[in-house]
N, CA, C and O atoms as a printed pandas DataFrame, in Angstrom:
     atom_number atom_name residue_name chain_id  residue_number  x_coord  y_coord  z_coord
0              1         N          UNK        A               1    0.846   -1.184    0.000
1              2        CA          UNK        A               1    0.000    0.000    0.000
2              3         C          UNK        A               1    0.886    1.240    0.000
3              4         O          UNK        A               1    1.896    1.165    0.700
4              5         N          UNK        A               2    0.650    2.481   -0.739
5              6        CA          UNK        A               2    1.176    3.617   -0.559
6              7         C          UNK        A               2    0.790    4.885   -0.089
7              8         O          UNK        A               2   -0.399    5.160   -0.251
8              9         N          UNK        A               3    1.357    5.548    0.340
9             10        CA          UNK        A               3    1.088    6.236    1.226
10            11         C          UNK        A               3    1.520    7.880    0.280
11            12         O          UNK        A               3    2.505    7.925   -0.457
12            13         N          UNK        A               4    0.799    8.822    0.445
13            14        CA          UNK        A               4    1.186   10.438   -0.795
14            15         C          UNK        A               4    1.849   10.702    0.063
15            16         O          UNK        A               4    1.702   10.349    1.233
16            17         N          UNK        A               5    3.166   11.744   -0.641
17            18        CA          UNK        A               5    3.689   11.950   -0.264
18            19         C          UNK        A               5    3.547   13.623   -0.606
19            20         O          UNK        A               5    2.804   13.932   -1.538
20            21         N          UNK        A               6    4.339   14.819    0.234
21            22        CA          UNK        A               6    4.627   15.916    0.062
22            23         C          UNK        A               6    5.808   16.577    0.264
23            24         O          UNK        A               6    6.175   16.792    1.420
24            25         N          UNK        A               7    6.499   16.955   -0.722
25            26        CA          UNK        A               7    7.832   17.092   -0.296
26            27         C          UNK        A               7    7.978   18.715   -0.939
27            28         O          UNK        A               7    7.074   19.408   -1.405
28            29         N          UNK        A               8    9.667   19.102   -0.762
29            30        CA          UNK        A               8   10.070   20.534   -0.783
30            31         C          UNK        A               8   11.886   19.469   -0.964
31            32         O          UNK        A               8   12.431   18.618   -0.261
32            33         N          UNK        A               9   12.166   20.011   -1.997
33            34        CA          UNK        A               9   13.689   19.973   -2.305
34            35         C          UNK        A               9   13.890   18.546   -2.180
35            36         O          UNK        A               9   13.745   17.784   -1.224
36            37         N          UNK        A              10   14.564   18.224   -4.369
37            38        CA          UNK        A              10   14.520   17.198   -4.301
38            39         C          UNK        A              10   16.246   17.052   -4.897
39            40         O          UNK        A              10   16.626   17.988   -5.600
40            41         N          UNK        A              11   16.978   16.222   -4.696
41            42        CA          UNK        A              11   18.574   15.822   -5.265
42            43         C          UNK        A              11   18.290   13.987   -5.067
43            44         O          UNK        A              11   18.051   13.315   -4.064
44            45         N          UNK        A              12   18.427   13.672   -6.321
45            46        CA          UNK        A              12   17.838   12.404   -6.494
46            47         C          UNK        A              12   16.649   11.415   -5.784
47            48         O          UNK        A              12   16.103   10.387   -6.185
48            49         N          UNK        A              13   16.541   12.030   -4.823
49            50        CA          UNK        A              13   15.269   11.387   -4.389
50            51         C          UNK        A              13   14.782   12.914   -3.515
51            52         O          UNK        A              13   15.548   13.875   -3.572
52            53         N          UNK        A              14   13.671   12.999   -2.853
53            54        CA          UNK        A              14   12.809   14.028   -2.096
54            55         C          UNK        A              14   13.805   14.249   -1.097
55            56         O          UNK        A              14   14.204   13.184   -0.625
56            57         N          UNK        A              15   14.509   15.579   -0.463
57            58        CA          UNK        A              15   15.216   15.550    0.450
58            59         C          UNK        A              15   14.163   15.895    1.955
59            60         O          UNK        A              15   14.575   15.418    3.013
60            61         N          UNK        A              16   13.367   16.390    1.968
61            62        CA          UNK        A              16   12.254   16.780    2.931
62            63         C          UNK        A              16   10.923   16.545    2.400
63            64         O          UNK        A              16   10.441   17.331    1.584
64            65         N          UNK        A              17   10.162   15.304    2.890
65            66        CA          UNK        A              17    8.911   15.066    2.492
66            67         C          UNK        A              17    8.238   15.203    3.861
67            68         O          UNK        A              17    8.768   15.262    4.971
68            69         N          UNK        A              18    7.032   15.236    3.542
69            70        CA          UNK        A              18    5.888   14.936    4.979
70            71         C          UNK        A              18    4.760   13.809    4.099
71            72         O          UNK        A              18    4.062   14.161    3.148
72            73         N          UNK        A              19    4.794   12.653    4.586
73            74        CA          UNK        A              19    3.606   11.558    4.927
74            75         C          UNK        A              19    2.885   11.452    5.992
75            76         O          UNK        A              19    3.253   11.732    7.133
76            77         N          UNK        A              20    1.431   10.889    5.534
77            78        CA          UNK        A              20    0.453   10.519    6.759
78            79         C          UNK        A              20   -0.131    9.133    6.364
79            80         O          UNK        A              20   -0.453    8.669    5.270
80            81         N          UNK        A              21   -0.162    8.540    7.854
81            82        CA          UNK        A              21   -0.601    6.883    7.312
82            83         C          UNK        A              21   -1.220    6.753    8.819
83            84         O          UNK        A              21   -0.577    7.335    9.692
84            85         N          UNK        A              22   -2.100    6.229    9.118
85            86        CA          UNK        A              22   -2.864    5.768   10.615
86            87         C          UNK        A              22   -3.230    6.464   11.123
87            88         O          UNK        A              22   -3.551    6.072   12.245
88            89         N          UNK        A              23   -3.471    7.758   10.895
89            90        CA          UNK        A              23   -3.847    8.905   11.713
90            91         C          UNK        A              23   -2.144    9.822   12.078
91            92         O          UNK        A              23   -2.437   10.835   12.713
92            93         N          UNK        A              24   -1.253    9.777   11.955
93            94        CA          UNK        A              24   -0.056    9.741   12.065
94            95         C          UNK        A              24    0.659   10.960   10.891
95            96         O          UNK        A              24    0.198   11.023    9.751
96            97         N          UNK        A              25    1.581   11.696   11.249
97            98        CA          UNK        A              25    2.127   12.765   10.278
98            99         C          UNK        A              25    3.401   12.685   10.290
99           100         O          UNK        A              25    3.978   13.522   10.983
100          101         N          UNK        A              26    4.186   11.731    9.587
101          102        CA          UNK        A              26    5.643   12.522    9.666
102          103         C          UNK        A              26    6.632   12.894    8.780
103          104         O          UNK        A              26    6.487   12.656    7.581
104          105         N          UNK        A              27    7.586   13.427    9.191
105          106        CA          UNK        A              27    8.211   14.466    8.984
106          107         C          UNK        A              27    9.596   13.882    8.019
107          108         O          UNK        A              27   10.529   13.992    8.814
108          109         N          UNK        A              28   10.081   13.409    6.910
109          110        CA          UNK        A              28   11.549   12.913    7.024
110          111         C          UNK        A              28   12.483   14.083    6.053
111          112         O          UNK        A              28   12.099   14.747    5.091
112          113         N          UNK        A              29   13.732   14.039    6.667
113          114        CA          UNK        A              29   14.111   15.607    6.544
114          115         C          UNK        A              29   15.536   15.163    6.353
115          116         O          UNK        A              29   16.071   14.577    7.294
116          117         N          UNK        A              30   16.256   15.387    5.173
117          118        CA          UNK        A              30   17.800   14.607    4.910
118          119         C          UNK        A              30   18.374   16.222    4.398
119          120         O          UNK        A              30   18.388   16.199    3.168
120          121         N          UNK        A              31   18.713   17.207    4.767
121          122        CA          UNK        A              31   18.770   18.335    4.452
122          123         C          UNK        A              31   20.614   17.970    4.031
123          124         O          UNK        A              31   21.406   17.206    4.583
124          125         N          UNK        A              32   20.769   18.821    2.926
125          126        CA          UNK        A              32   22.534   19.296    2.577
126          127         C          UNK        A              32   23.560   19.460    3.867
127          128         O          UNK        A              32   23.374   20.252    4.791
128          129         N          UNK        A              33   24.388   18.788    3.774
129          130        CA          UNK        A              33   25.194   18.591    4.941
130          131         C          UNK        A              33   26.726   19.480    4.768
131          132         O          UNK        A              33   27.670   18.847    4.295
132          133         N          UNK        A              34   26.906   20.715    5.099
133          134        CA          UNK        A              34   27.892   21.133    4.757
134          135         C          UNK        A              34   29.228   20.466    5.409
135          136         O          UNK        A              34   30.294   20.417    4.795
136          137         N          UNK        A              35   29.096   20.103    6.349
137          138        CA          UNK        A              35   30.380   18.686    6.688
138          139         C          UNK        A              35   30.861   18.441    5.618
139          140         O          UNK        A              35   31.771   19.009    5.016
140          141         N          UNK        A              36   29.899   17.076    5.204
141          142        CA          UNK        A              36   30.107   16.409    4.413
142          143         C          UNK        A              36   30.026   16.745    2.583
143          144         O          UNK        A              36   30.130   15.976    1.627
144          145         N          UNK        A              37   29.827   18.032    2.651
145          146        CA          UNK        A              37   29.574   18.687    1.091
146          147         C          UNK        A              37   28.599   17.795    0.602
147          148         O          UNK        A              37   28.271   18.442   -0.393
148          149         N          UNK        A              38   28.194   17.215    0.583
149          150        CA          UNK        A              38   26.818   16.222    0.186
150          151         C          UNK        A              38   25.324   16.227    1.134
151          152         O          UNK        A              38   25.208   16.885    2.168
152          153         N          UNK        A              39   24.444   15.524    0.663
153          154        CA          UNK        A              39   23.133   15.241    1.287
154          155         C          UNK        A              39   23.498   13.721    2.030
155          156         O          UNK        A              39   24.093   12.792    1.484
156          157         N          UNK        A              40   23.053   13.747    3.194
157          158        CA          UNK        A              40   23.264   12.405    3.954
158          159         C          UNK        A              40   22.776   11.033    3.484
159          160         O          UNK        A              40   21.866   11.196    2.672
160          161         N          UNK        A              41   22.982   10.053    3.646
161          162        CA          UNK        A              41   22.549    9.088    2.981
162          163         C          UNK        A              41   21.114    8.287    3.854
163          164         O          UNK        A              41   20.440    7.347    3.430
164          165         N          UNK        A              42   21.002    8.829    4.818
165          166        CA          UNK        A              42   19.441    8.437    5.746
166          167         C          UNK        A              42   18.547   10.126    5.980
167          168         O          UNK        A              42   19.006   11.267    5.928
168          169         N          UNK        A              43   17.409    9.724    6.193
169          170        CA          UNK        A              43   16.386   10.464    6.484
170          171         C          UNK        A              43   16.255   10.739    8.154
171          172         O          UNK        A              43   16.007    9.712    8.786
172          173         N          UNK        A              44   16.348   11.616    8.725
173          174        CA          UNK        A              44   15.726   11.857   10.353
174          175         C          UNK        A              44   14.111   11.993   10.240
175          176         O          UNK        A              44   13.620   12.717    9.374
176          177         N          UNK        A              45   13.455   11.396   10.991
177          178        CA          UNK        A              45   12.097   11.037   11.168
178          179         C          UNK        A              45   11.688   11.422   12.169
179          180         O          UNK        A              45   11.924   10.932   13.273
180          181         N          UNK        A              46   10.867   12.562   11.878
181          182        CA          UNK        A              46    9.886   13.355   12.986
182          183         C          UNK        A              46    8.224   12.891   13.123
183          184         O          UNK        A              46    7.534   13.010   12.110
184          185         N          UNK        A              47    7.821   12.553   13.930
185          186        CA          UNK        A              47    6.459   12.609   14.511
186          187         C          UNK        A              47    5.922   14.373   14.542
187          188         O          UNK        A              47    6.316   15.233   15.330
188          189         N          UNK        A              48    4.949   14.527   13.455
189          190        CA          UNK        A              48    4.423   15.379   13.369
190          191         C          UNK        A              48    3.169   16.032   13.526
191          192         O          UNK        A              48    2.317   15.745   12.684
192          193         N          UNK        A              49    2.775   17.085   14.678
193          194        CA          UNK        A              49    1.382   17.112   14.380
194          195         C          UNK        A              49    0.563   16.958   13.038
195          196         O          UNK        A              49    0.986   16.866   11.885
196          197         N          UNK        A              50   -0.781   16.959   13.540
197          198        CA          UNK        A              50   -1.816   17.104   12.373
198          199         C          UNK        A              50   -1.917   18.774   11.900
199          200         O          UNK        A              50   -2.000   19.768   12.622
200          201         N          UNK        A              51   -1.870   18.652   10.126
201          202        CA          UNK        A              51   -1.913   19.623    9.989
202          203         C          UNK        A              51   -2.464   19.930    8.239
203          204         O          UNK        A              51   -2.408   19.087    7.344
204          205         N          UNK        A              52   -2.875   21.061    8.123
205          206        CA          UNK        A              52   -3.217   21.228    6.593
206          207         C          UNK        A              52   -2.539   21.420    5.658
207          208         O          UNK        A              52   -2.486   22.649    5.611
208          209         N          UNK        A              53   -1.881   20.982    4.739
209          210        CA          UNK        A              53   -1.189   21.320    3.577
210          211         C          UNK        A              53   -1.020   23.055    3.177
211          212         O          UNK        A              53    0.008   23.477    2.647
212          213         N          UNK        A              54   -1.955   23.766    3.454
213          214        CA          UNK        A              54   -1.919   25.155    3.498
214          215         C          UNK        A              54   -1.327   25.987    5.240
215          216         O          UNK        A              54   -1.440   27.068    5.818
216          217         N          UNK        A              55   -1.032   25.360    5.345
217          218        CA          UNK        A              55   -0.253   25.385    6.740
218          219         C          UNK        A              55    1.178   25.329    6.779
219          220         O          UNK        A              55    2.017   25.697    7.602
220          221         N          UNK        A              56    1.215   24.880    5.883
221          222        CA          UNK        A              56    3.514   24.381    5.682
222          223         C          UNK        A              56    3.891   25.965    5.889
223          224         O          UNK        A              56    3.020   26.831    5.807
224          225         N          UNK        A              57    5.257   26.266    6.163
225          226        CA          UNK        A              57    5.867   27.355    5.839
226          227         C          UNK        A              57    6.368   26.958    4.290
227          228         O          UNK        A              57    6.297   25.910    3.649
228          229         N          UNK        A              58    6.963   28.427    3.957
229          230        CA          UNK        A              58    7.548   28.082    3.297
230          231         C          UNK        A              58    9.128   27.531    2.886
231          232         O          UNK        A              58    9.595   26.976    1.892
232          233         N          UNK        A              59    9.857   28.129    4.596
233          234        CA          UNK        A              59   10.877   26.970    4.504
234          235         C          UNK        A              59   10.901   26.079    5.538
235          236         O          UNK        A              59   10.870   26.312    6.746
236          237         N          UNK        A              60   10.954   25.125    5.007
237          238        CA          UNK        A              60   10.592   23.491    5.173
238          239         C          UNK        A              60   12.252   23.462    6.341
239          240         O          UNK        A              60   12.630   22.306    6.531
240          241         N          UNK        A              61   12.854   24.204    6.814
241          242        CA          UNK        A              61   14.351   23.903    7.549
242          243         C          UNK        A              61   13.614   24.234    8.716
243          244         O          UNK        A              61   13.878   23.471    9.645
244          245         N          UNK        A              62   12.649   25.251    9.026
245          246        CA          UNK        A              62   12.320   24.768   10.598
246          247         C          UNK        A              62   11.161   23.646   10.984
247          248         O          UNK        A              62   10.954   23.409   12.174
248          249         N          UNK        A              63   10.630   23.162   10.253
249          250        CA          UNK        A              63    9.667   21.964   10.559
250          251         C          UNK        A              63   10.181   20.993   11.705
251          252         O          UNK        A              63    9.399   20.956   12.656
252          253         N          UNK        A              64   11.413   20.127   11.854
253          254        CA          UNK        A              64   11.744   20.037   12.714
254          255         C          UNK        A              64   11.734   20.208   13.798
255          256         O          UNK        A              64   11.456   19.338   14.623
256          257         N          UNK        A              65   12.087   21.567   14.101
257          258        CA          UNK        A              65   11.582   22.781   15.225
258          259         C          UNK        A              65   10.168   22.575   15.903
259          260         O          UNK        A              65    9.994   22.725   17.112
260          261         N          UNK        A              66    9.262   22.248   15.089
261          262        CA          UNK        A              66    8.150   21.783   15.510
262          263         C          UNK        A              66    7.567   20.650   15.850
263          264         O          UNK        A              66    6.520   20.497   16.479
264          265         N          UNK        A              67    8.479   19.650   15.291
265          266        CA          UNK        A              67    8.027   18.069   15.730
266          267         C          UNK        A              67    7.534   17.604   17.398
267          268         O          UNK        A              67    7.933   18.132   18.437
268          269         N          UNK        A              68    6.832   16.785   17.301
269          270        CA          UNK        A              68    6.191   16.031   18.682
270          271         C          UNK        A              68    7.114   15.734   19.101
271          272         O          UNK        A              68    7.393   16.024   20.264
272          273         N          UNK        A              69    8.317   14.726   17.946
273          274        CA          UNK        A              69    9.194   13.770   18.595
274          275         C          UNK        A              69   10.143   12.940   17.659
275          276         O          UNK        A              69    9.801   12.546   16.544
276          277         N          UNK        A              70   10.938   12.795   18.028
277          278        CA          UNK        A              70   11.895   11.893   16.957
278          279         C          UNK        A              70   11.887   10.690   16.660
279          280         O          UNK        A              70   12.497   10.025   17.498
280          281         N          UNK        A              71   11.425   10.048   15.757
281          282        CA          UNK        A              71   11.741    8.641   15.372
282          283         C          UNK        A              71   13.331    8.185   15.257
283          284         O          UNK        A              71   13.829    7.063   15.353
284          285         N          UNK        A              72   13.807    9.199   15.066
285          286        CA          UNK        A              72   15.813    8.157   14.499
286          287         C          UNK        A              72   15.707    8.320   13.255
287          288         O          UNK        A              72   15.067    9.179   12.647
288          289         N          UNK        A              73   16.455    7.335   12.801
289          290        CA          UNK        A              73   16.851    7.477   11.756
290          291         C          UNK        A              73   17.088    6.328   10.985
291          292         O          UNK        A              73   17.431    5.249   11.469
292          293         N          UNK        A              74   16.804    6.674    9.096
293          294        CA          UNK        A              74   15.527    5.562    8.295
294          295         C          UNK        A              74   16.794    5.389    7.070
295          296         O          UNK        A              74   16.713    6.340    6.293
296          297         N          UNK        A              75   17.636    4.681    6.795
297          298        CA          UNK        A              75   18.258    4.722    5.250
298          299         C          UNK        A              75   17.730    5.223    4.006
299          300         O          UNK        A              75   16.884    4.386    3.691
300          301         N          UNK        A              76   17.753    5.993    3.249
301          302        CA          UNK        A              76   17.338    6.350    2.070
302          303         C          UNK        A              76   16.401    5.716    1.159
303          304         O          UNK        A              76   15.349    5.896    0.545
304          305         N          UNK        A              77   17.743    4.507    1.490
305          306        CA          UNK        A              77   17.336    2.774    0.408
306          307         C          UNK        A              77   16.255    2.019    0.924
307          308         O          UNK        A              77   15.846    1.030    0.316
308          309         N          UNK        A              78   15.687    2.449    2.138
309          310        CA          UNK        A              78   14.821    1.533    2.787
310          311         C          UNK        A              78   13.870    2.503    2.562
311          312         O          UNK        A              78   13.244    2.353    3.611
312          313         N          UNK        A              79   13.192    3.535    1.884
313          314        CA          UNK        A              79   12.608    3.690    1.483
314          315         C          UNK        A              79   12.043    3.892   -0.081
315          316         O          UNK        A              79   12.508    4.524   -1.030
316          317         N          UNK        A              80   10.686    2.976    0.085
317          318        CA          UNK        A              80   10.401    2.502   -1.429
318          319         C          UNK        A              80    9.461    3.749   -1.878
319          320         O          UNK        A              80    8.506    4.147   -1.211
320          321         N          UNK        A              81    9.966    4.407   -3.352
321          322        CA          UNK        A              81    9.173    5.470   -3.546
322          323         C          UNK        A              81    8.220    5.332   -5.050
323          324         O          UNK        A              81    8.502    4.324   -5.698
324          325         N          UNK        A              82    7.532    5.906   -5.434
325          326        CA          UNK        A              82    6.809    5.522   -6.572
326          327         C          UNK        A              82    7.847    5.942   -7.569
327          328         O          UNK        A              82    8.878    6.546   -7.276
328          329         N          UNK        A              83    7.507    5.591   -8.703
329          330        CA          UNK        A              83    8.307    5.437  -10.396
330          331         C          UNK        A              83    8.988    6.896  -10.444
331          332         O          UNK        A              83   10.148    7.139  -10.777
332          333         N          UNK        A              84    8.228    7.601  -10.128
333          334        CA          UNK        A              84    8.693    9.360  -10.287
334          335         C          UNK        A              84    9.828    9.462   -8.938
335          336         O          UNK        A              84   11.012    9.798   -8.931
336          337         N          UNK        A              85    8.944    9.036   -7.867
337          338        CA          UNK        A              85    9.665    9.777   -6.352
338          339         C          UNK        A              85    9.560   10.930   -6.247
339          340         O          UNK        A              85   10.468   11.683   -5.897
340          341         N          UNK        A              86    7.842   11.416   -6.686
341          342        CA          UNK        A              86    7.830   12.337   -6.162
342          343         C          UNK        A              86    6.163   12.354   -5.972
343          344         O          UNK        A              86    5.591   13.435   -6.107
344          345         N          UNK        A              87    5.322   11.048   -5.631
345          346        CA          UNK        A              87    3.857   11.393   -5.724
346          347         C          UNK        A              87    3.852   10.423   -3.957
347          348         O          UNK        A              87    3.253   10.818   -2.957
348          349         N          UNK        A              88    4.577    9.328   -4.044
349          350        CA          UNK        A              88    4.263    8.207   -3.008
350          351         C          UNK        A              88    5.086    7.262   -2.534
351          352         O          UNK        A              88    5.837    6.859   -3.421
352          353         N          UNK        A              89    5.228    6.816   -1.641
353          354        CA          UNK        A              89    6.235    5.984   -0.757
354          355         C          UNK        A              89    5.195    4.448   -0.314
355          356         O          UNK        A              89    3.971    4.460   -0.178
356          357         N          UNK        A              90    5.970    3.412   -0.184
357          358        CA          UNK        A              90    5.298    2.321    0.242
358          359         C          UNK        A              90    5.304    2.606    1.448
359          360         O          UNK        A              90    6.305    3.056    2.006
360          361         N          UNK        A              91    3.715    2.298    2.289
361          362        CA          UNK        A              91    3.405    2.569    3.630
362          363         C          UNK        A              91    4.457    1.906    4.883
363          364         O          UNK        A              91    5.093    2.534    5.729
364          365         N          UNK        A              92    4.381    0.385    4.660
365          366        CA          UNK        A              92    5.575   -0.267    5.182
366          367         C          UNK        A              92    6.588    0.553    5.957
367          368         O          UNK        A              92    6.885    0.183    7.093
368          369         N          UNK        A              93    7.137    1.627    5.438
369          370        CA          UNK        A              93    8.380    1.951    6.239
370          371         C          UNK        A              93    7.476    2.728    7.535
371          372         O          UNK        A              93    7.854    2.530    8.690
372          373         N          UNK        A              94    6.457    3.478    7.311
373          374        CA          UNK        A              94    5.497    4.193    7.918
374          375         C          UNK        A              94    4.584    3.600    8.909
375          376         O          UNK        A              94    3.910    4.244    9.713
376          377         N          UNK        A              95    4.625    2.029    8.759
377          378        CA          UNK        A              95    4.062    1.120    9.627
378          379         C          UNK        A              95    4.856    0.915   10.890
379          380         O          UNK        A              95    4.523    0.844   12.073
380          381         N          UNK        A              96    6.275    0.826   10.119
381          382        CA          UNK        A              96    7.527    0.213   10.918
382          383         C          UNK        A              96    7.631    1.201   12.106
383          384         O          UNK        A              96    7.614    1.016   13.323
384          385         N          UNK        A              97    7.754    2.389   11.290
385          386        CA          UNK        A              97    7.950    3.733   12.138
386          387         C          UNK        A              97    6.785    4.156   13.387
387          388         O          UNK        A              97    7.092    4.586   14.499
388          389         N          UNK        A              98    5.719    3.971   13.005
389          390        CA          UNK        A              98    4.707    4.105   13.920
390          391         C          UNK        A              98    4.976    3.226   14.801
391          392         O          UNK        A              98    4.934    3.614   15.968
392          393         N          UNK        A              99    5.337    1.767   14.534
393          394        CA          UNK        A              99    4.974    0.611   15.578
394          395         C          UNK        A              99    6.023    0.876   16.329
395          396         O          UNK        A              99    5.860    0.676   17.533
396          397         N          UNK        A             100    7.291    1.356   15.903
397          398        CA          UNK        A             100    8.518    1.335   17.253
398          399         C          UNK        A             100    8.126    2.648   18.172
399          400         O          UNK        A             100    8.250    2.646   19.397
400          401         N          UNK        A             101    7.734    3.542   17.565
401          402        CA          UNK        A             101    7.327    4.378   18.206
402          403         C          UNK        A             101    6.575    4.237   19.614
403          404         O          UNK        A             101    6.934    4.756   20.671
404          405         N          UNK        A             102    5.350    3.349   19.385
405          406        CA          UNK        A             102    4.228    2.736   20.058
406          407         C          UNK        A             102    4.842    1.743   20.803
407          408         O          UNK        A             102    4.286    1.413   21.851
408          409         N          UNK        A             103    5.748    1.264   20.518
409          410        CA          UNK        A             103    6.632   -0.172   21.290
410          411         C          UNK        A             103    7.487    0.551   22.643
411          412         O          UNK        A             103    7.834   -0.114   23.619
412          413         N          UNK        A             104    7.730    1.931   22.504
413          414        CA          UNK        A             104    8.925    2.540   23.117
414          415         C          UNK        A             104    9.212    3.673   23.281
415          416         O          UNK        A             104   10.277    3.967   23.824
């Protein structure tokens, strides 16, 4: 099953998307890493309130700032995205994420 996705800044795959799956909003946010002169190779995963699509700012770098709570952190590769990678993600990783959450 897939889950829509909404994202802001993409370098081969979505670097900041927001998904909702179970009642659930989150946040995954792989922003340009000036360290490393590159984009990181995992996603940080925020638990995000509920919220309206006309609600986003427009920069997507303090969202974070606002999260409930942190999930950790998700490999790139472990997330499955639709043909484009830019409409939908397989729910699965979003299942995973909720349930550890709920576990702990």
């Amino acid at each position: 099953m897939n889950s829509a996705i909404k994202y802001m800044g993409f370098y081969d795959v979505p670097r900041n998307f927001i998904a909702r799956n179970r009642g659930q909003t989150l946040l995954f946010d792989s922003p340009f890493d000036e360290v490393l002169d590159d984009y990181p190779d995992e996603y940080k995963v925020f638990l995000f309130p509920a919220f309206k699509d006309e609600e986003l700012p427009k920069d997507w770098t303090t969202l974070p700032e606002r999260a409930l709570g942190y999930l950790g952190e998700v490999p790139i590769d472990r997330v499955l995205f639709d043909q484009s990678k830019r409409q939908s993600i397989d729910s699965a990783i979003l299942d995973e994420l909720i349930s550890r959450k709920a576990a702990g």
